[in-house]
C-alpha positions in Angstrom: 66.9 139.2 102.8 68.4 139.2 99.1 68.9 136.1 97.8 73.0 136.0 96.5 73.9 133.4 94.3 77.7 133.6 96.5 75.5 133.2 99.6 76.1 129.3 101.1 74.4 127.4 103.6 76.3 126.6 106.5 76.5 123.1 105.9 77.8 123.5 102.3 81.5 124.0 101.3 82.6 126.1 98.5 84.6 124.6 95.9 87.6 125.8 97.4 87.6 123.6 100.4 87.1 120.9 98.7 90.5 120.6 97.0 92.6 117.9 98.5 95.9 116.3 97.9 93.8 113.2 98.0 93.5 111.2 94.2 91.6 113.6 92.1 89.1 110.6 91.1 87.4 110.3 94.6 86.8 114.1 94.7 83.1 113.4 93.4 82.8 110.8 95.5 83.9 112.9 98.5 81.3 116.0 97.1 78.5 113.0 96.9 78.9 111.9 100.4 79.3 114.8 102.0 82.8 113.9 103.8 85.0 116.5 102.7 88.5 115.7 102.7 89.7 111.9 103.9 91.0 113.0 107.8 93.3 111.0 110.5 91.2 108.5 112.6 91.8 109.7 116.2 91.7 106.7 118.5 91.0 108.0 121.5 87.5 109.9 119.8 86.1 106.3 118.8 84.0 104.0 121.0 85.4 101.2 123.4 84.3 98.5 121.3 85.5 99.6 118.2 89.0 100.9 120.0 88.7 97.3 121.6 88.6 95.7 117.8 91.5 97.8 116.3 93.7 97.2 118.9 93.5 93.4 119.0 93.5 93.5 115.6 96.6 95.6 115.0 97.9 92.8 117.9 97.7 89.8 115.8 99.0 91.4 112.7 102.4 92.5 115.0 102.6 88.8 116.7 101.8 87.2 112.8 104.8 89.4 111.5 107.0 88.5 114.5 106.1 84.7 113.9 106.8 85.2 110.5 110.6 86.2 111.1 111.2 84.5 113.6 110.4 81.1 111.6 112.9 82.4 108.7 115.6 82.5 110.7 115.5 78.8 111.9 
C-alpha cells in the first residue's frame, strides 16, 4: 500500500469541508474539536429528559413574554 500524502483517514475532513458560512474565527475552534460545521439541533433525535428540559423551558420564556405584554397594556 503507497503511502499518499492526498490519502485521508476516514474520520478526517479535508480543508474543503470545512469551510462554513459560520464566523471565520471559530473555524479553528471547530478543526480543534472535531465538530465540523455548527448543524440544526433536531428535537426529536435528543433524549426524553433533555427534550423534557427544552420544552418547559422554551414554555416559561413564551408565558414570561405573554406576562410581560399583557402587564403593558393595563
Amino acid at each position: 500500500m503507497k503511502n499518499n500524502k492526498n490519502n485521508l483517514h476516514e474520520t478526517q475532513t479535508s480543508r474543503m469541508e470545512s469551510v462554513s458560512s459560520f464566523h471565520p474565527l471559530f473555524e479553528d475552534a471547530q478543526r480543534i474539536e472535531g465538530g465540523g460545521v455548527p448543524q440544526k439541533v433536531i428535537w426529536h433525535t435528543l433524549p426524553k429528559g433533555i427534550r423534557v428540559i427544552g420544552y418547559i423551558f422554551t414554555g416559561l420564556v413564551v408565558a414570561m413574554l405573554l406576562i410581560a405584554l399583557s402587564t403593558n397594556f393595563y
